[in-house]
C-alpha positions in Angstrom: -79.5 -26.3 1.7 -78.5 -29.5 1.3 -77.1 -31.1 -2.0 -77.9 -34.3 -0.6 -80.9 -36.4 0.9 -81.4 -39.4 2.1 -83.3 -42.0 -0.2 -84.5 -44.0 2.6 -85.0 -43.8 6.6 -84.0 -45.7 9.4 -81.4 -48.8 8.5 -81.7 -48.7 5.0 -81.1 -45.0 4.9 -78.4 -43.6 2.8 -77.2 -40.4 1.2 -78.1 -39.8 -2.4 -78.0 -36.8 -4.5 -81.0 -34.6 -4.1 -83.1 -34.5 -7.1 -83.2 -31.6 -8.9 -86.7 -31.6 -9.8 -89.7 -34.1 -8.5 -90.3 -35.8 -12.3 -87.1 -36.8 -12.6 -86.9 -40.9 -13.8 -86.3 -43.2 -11.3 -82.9 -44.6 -10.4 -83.1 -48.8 -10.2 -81.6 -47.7 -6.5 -85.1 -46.5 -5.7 -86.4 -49.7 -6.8 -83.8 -51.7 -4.9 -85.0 -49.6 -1.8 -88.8 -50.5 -2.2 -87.6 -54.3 -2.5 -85.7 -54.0 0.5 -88.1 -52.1 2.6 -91.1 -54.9 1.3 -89.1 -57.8 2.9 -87.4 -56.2 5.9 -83.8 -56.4 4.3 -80.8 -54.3 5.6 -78.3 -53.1 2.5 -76.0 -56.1 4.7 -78.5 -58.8 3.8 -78.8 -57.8 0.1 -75.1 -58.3 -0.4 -75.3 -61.6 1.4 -78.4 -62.9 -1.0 -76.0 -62.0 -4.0 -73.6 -63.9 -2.4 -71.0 -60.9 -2.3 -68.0 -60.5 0.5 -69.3 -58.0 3.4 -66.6 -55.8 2.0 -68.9 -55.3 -1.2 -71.4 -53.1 1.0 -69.8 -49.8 -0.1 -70.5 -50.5 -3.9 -74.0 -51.8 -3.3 -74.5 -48.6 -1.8 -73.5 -46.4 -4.3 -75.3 -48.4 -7.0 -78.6 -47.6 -5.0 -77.4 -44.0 -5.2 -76.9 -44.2 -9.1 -73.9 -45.5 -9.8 -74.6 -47.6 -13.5 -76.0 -51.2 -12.7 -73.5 -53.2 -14.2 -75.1 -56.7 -16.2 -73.3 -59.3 -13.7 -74.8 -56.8 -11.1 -78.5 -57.0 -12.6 -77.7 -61.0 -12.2 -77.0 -60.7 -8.9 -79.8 -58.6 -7.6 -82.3 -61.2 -10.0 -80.6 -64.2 -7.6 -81.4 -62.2 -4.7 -85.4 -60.8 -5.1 -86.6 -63.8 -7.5 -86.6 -61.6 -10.7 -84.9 -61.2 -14.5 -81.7 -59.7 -14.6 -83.1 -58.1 -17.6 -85.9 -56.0 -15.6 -82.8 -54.8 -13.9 -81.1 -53.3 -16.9 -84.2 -52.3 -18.9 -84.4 -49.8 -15.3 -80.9 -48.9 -16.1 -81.2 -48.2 -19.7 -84.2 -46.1 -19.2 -82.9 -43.9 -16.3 -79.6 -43.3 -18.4 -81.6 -42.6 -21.5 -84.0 -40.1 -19.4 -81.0 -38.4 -18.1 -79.4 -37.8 -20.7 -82.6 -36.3 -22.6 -83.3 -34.0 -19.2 -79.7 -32.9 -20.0 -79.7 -32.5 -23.8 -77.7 -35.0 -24.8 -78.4 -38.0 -27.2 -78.6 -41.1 -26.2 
């Protein structure tokens, strides 16, 4: 079995760890996903509407896989989909905080 799955199909489709249960809290990756998938966007475009360098692609990727969401990040993504860079975080904060509860520690 695999350790990994893929968060989305088709173009937008990249490798994630699998969850370990199905009530786990939602990375802001998942949310990035529906946004894309709502207006058609390829991972490419989104780094374009943040006005980031192609090369950037890698490390959007890996923040829609869980990598922390970084504040000039949250600004970025709020420039690109017409939100707060603030909903961004508050996503952030609470993943991190229901992490670290599933694994026992404080946050």
């Amino acid at each position: 079995m695999s350790n990994y799955t893929a968060v989305a199909r088709g173009p937008l489709a990249v490798p994630c760890p699998a969850p370990a249960d199905k009530h786990r809290a939602h990375m802001p990756g998942s949310y990035i996903l529906d946004e894309l998938a709502e207006r058609g966007w390829t991972v490419q475009r989104l780094t374009a509407e943040m006005g980031l360098p192609k090369w950037r692609v890698d490390y959007v990727k890996r923040v829609i896989c869980g990598s922390p969401l970084t504040p000039e990040f949250a600004g970025q993504l709020s420039q690109a989909f017409g939100t707060s860079a603030t909903l961004w975080l508050n996503l952030e904060k609470a993943y991190r905080k229901a992490v670290a509860k599933a694994c026992g520690v404080s946050a």
